[in-house]
N, C-alpha and C positions, 0 to 999 in steps of 0.2 A: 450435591455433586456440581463443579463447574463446569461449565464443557465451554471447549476451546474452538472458534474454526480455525481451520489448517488448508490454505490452499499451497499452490506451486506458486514459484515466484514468479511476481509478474500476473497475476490474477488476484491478486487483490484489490476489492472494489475501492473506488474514490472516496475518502471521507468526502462528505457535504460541505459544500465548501462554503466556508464564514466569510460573511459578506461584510464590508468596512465602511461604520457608519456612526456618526457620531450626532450628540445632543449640542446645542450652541444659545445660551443665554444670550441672547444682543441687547446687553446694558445702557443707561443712558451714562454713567460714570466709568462702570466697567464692566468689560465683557468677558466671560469663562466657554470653554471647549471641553466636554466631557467626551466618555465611550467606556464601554461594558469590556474589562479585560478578565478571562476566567469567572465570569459568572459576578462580577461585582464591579459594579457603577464608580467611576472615578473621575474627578477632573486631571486633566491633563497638562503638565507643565511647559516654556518655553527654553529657548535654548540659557537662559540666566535663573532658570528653576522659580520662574513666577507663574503662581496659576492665574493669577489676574492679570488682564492687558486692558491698561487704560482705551476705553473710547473715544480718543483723539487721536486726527490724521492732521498731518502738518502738509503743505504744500509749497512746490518751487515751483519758479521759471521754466529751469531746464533742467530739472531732474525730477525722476521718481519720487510720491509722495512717500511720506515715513507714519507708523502707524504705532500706538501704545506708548511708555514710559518716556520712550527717545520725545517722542511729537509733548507729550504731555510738559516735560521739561524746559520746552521751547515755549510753552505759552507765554511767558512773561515777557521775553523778547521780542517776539512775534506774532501778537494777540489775533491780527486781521488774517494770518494765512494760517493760524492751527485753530482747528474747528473741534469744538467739545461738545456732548449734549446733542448731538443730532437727532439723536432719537426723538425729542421732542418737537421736532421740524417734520416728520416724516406724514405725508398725507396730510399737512395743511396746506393752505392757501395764505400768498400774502395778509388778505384781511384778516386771516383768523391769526395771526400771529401777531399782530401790530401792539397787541398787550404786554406781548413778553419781550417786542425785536430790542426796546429800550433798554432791555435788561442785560443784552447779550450785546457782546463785544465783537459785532461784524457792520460787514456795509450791503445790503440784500437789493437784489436788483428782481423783474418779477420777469417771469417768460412769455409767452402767447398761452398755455396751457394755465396759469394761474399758481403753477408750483411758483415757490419762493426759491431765488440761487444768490447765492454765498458770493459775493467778490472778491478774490485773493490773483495771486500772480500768476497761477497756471489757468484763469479763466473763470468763468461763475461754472462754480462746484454748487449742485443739488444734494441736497440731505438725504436722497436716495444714493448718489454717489458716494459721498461719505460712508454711508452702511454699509456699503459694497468695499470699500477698502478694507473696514475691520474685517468684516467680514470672508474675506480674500485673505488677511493674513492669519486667521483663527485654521483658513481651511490650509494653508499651506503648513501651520505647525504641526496640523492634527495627520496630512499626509504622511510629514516627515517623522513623524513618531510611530505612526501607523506601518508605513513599506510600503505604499501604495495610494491609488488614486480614493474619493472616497466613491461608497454605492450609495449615495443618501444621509440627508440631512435634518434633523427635526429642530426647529428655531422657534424658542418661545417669544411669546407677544404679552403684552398687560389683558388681561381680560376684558378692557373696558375698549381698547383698539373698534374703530371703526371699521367699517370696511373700505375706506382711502387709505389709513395706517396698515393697517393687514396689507391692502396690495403693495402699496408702498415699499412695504416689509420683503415681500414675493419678490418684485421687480431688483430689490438691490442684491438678493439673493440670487436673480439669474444672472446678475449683472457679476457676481462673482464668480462663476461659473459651477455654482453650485448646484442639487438636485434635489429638493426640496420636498420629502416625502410629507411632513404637514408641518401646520403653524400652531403650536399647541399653548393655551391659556398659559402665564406663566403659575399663579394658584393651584392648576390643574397638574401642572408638573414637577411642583412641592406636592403634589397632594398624593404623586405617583413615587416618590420618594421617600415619602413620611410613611406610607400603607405598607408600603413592601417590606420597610424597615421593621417596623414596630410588629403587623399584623392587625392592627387596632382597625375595629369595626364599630359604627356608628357615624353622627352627626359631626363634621369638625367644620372649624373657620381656618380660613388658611387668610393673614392677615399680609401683606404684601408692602413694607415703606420701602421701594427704592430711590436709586439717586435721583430718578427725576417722573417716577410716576406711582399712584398709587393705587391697590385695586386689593378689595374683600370680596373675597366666595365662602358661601356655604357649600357643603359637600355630602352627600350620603355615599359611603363605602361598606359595599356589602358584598362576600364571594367574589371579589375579582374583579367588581364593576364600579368604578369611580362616576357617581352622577351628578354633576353641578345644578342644586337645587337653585339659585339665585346667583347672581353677581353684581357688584357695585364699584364706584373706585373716580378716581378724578386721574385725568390722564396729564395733568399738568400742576402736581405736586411730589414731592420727594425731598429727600436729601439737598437738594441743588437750593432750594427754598431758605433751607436752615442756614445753609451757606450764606444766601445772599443777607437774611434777617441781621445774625452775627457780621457780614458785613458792613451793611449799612447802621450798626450800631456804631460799630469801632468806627467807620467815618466821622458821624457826628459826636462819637468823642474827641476823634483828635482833631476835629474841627477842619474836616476836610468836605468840600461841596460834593454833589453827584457829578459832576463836571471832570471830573479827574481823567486822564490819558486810560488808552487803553491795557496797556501794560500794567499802569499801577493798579486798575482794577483787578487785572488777574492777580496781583500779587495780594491783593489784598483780602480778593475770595478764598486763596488759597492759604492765607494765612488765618481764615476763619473756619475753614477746610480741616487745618492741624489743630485749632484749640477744640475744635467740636468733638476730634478723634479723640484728644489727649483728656476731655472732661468726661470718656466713658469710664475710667478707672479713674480719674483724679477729683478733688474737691476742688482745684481752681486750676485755672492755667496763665503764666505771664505771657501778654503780648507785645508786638513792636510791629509796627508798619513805620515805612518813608511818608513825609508829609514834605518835605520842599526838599532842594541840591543840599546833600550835607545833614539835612536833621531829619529825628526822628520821631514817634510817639512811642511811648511805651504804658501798662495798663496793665489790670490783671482782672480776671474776669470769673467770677465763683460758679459751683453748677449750679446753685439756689436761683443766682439772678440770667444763668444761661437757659433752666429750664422754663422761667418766667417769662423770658424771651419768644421760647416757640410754642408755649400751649397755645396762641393759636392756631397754627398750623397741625398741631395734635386735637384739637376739637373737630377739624375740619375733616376731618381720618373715619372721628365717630359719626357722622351725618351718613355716610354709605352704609357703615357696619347698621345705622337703624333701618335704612331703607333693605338691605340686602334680607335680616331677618322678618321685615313684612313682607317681602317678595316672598317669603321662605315658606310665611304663617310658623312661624315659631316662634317663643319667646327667649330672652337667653338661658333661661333654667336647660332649654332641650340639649344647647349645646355641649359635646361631651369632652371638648377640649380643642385650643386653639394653637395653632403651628405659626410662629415666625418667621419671615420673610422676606430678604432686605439690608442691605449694609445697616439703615438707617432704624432698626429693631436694635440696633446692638446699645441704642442710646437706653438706660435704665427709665429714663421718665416716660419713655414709649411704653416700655414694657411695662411698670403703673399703672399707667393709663389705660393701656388694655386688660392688664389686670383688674382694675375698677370696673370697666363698662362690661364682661362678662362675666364677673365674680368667679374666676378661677384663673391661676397663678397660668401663665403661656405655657408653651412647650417650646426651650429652647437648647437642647439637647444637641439638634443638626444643624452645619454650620450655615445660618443663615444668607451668609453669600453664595453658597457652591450649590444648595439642597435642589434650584430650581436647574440647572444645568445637569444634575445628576438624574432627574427625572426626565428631561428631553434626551437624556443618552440611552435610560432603560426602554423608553418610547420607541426611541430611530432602532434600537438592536431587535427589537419586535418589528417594526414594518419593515426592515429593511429583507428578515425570511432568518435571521439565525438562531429565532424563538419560534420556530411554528404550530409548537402546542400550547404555545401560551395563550392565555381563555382571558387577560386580562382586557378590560372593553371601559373605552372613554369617551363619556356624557358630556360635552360641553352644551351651554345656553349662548343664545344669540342676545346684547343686551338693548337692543330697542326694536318695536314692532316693524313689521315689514308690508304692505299694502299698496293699494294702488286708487286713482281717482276714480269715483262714479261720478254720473248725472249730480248736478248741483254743487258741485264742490264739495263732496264728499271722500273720504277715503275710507276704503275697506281692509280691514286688516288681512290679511292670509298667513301671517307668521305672527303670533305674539310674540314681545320678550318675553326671555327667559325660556324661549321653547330649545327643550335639547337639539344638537345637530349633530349630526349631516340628520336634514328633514329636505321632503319635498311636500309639497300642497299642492293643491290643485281649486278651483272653484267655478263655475260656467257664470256668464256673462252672457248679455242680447245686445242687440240695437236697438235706438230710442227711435229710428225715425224712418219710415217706408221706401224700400228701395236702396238702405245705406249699403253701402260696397266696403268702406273702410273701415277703419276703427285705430283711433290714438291711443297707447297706451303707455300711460304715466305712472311710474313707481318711487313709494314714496316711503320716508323714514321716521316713524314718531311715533307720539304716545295720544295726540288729538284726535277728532273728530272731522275737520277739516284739511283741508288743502294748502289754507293759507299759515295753517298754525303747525304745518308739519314739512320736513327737509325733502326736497325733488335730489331721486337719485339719478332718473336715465330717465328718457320716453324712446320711445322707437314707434312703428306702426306696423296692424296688418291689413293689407290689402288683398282683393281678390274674392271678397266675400259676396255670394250670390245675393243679386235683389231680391231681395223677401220683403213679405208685413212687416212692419215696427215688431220686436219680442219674439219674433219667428227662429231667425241664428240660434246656433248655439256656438259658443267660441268659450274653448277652456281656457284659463289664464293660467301656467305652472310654476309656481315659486320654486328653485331648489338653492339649499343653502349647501354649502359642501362641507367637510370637517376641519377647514380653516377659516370659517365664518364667512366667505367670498358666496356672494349672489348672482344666480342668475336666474332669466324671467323669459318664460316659452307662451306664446300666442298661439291655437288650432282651430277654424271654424271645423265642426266635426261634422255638416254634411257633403262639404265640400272637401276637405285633408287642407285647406291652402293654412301656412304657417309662417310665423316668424318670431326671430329669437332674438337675445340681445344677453352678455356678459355687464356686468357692475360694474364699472371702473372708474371710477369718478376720478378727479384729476387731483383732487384735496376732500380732507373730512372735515369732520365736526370741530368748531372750536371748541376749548376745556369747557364756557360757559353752557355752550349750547345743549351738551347730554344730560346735565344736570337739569337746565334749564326746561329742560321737552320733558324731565322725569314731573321736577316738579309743578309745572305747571298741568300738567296730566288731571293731577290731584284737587290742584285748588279752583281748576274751573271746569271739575267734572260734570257739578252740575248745568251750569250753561254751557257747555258743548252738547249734552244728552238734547237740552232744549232747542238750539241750534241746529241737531242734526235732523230731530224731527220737525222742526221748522224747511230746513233743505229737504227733506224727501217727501215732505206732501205737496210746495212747490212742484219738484219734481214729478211727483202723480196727478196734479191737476193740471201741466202745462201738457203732458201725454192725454188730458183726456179732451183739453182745450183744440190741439191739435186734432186730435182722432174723430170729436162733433162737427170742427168746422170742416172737414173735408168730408164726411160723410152728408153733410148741410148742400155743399159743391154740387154732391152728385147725383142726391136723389132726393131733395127736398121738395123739388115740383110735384113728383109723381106720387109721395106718398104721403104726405103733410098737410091738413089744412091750414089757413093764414092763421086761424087763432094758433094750431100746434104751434108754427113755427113762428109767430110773437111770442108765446109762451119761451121756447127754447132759446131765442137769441135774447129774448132777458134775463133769463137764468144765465147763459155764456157769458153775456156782459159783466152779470155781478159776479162772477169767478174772475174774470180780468180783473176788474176793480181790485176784488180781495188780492190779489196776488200781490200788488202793491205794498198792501200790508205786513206787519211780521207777526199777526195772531193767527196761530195756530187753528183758534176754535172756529174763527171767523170761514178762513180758508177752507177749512173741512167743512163746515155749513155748506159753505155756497157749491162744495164739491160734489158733495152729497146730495142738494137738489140737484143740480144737473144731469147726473146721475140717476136719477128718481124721472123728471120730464121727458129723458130722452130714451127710457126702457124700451115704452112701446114704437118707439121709432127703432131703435135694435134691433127688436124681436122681426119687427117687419123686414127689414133688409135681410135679416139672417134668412128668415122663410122665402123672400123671394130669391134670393141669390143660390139659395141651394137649390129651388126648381129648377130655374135655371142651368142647374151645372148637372142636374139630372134629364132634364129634357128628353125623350128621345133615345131613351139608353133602355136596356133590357135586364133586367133584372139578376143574370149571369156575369153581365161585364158589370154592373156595381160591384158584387159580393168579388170579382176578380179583382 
C-alpha cells in the first residue's frame, strides 16, 4: 500500500533546499565548469554552446579584460597583452621560471614578494590574476545557467602542485569572489568520475597528459573510499610541450631563426597546435607558416615522423609512472586498469605507450577532457550539503615530506610523502641549552636528511618558555595538513601553555626540476645522508655533553675532585674537542664514551650531594607531600 501525506494548504513543510555548487577544472589550455543536474554530473555550456573556454585573458588600457575564444583569437595580433598558460606561472618565483620565461611570449617584471608579473597595457598582471579572470568568467556562466549565486566551489589542481601553486590556486579563487569548498587532486577527481560510473573496484592508474602538466596516481577504490596510494607527475610538461617540439621543428624547416616577432611565434604554435590535432585521425597533415612580407613555407608532416618527434616527451611521462608504482610497492601485473586523462591522451601514440609500459589496452571510454571536471562537480554537490548520506570519502597524499630542523642541521620529518590527508601530527621537542626561554622554529620540505639538501618553508618562533635544565621543556611541534594539501605548524611549551602558530604561505613553489630533483636525490645519496645524519647527531650529543662537564667542572670541581681526577677529566674533554673537528664517527663516539666513563663518579657525587642538600632540614611528611 502507498500512503500519501495530506496536509491543509499552506502546511506543507519546505523541501531541503539544493544548494548551487558547481566542480571547475582550471586548465593550462582549457578550462571546463561542471554541476550535478537531476542526479547526473555534466559539463556546462556557454552562451555559443562551447563546453570549453580557452585559458586566455586578453588585456586593454581602458577597458575590461576579455577571457576564452574572443582573447584566444587575438593572440596573434596581440601576443604581449593576451596571456595563455598561466597555469604554469602560478606559485613560482622569477628564478624558478627563467627556464621556461624564454619560451613564452611576454615581458616579466619581478615584485617585492618574488612572484613574477606579466607586463601588458592595463599594468603588470600576476598569474594569480589571470586565474581569477578565468575563473570569474567560468563563475559568472555557471551563475547564469544556474539562477543564482553559487554556494561553493571545488577547483581541481595536478597532484604534484606544491603548496605555493595550491595557494596560489586559493588566492585567485578569492580573488574571484568565489567560495572554495576544497582544492581536489585532479587524478583524484577522474578517479571520482570513473568509480561512480563504472562501479569498478580495485587498483587503477589514472594517467593525467594535460595541456601543460603532467601527473600519475595510483588509487585503491574500495566501498566508497577513493585512497591515493602514491602520486608522481612533472608540473611543467603537457601538451604545450608538443606544441612547442612541432614548432620548433617547422622553424628549422622553413629556415626561420628563434628570433622571430612575437606574433609569428603564436602563429606558428598554433599552427603546430592544428597539425597535432589533425594527426590524431589523420596519417599526415599539410603545413604552411609566414616566413618573410609576402612568402610562405609550406610541408607536410607524417604521424610516423610526428610521433618520433615527441617520444621524448612520452618517455619522460614513464619516469613518474615507475616512481609512483615504487611508492605504491606494486608491480604493474597488480594494476587492474588504467583511466586516461587529458586533451593530450587523445594522441594514439600516448595511448601505445601506455599501453606498453602497463601491459594492458587504457580505458578510454570517458571523455578525457570533461571526466576531471565532472568529478569536482560530483565532489562540490556532496560538500556543498545536497548529498548528505553520501558515505563517499577521499584519501589524497601529500607529495613530498614535511619536517622541521633539529640540533646540527638536521631535519626531522613529521609528515612523510605520500601520507594521506587532511592528517595532523604532533611530536615533543626540548631545549639544548640551560635556561633557553626561546626556541626557532624552521619548517622544511624534502626527501634529505639535512637542512642544507632540503626547501625552507616559513620559520616563525616561540617565546616565553620557562628557564629550565637543558632537555627539561617539553614543547609540542603540530603539523596539520588540511584536505587541500595547505600547511600549517603549531608550537606549545606544555608546562607552561605559552604558543605560537604560523600558516604556509610561501610567496612561490618549487621549480619543475627541483621535486623531481629532491625525489631523486633522496635515493641516490641515501646512503651518505644515513652517514651524515649520524655523523650530526653524535656531534650533537657530544657538544651537550661537552657543555654539561665544563659547567659542571665551573662549579664544583674544587670541592669534590682531586687534581689527578680532574687532570684525568680535562684530558679526556680536550680529546672530545679534538675529535669533534673530525668527521669519524667511531673516533667521536670513543672519546665520547670516555668521558663519559671518567666523569661517572664525579655525577654520582654532585647527584648525592645536591639532593642532601635539597632535602636538608625537611620532615619526612613534607617530602612524600
Amino acid at each position: 500500500m502507498v500512503l500519501f501525506q495530506i496536509s491543509e494548504p499552506g502546511e506543507m513543510k519546505l523541501q531541503r533546499q539544493h544548494h548551487l555548487a558547481v566542480g571547475i577544472d582550471l586548465g593550462t589550455t582549457n578550462s571546463l565548469v561542471a554541476t550535478v543536474r537531476d542526479g547526473r554530473a555534466q559539463t556546462m555550456v556557454d552562451a555559443q554552446g562551447n563546453h570549453h573556454c580557452p585559458s586566455v585573458v586578453r588585456y586593454f588600457a581602458d577597458a575590461a579584460p576579455v577571457v576564452g575564444q574572443v582573447a584566444k583569437d587575438a593572440a596573434y595580433q596581440d601576443p604581449l597583452n593576451t596571456i595563455a598558460s598561466a597555469k604554469r606561472l602560478l606559485g613560482r618565483g622569477v628564478a624558478d621560471i627563467e627556464t621556461t620565461a624564454n619560451k613564452l611570449p611576454y615581458e616579466f617584471s619581478k615584485a617585492d614578494g618574488g612572484m613574477p608579473f606579466i607586463q601588458t597595457v592595463a599594468g603588470d598582471i600576476s598569474p594569480v590574476t589571470v586565474s581569477a579572470d578565468i575563473l570569474k568568467k567560468l563563475m559568472l556562466q555557471a551563475e547564469a545557467d544556474l539562477g543564482g549565486e553559487l554556494d561553493g566551489v571545488v577547483i581541481t589542481v595536478p597532484a604534484y602542485f606544491d603548496d605555493a601553486q595550491r595557494q596560489a590556486t586559493k588566492d585567485a579563487a578569492r580573488l574571484a569572489g568565489l567560495k572554495v569548498l576544497r582544492l581536489l587532486n585532479e587524478p583524484t577527481a577522474a578517479a571520482v568520475a570513473y568509480g561512480l560510473d563504472s562501479g569498478s573496484e580495485g587498483v587503477h592508474v589514472v594517467y593525467d597528459f594535460g595541456g601543460g602538466t603532467f601527473d600519475v596516481s595510483i588509487l585503491r577504490f574500495s566501498r566508497g573510499v577513493f585512497e591515493v596510494m602514491a602520486t608522481a607527475g612533472d608540473s611543467a610538461l603537457g601538451g604545450d610541450d608538443i606544441d612547442r617540439v612541432l614548432a620548433e621543428w617547422m622553424m628549422a624547416e622553413a629556415g626561420l631563426s628563434g628570433e622571430i616577432g612575437h606574433g609569428q611565434l603564436r602563429r606558428v604554435i598554433g599552427e603546430a597546435n592544428r597539425a597535432k590535432e589533425a594527426l590524431t585521425n589523420a596519417d599526415s597533415v599539410a603545413l604552411a607558416i609566414d616566413t618573410a612580407e609576402g612568402s610562405s613555407w609550406q610541408g607536410t608532416l607524417s604521424r610516423v615522423d610526428f610521433e618520433a618527434l615527441i617520444e621524448p616527451l612520452l618517455v619522460r611521462t614513464l619516469r613518474p609512472c615507475r616512481r609512483a608504482l615504487r611508492d605504491a610497492g606494486l608491480a604493474v601485473g597488480d594494476i587492474q586498469d588504467v583511466v586516461m586523462v587529458g586533451g593530450s591522451t587523445r594522441i594514439p601514440r600516448v595511448r601505445d605507450c601506455v599501453a606498453e609500459f602497463f601491459e594492458r589496452e587504457p580505458m578510454v571510454d570517458i571523455d578525457p577532457d570533461k571526466v576531471v571536471a565532472v568529478g569536482a562537480a560530483i565532489q562540490a554537490d556532496i560538500l556543498v550539503g545536497n548529498k548528505p548520506g553520501d558515505e563517499m570519502l577521499l584519501l589524497d597524499v601529500i607529495p613530498l615530506s614535511l619536517g622541521l630542523e633539529t640540533m646540527g642541521g638536521l631535519i626531522e620529518k613529521l609528515v612523510p610523502r605520500n601520507t594521506t590527508i587532511p592528517v595532523v601530527r604532533a611530536q615533543e621537542f626540548t631545549t639544548f641549552k640551560d635556561g633557553q626561554t626561546a626556541m626557532s622554529i624552521h619548517v622544511l620540505q624534502g626527501e634529505r636528511e639535512l637542512v642544507a639538501d632540503s626547501r625552507s618553508l616559513a620559520r616563525f618562533e616561540l617565546r616565553g618558555i620557562p628557564p629550565m635544565n637543558a632537555g627539561a621543556a617539553r614543547i609540542r611541534v603540530t603539523f596539520q595538513v588540511d584536505a587541500d594539501g595547505l600547511l600549517s605548524v603549531a608550537a606549545k611549551e606544555l608546562t607552561s601553555g605559552v604558543e605560537s602558530s604560523i600558516e604556509i604561505k610561501p610567496s612561490y613553489g618549487l621549480s619543475d626540476g627541483e621535486v623531481e630533483k629532491m625525489l631523486a636525490d633522496s635515493m641516490l645519496y641515501a646512503e651518505e645522508d644515513v652517514k651524515k645524519r649520524r655523523l650530526h647527531e653524535q656531534l650533537v650529543d657530544s657538544a651537550r655533553l661537552i657543555e654539561a662537564v665544563e659547567a659542571a667542572l665551573s662549579m664544583d670541581a674544587d670541592g669534590m675532585l682531586s687534581n689527578k681526577e680532574c687532570v684525568t677529566i680535562k684530558a679526556a674533554l680536550t680529546a672530545l674537542k679534538d675529535q669533534q673537528q673530525s668527521e669519524e664517527i667511531a673516533l667521536i663516539k670513543a672519546a665520547h664514551d670516555k668521558l663519559e666513563r671518567v666523569t661517572s663518579d664525579f655525577a654520582a657525587r654532585r647527584m648525592d650531594i645536591h639532593i642532601n642538600e635539597a632535602l636538608s632540614g625537611k620532615l619526612l611528611d613534607q617530602i612524600v607531600d
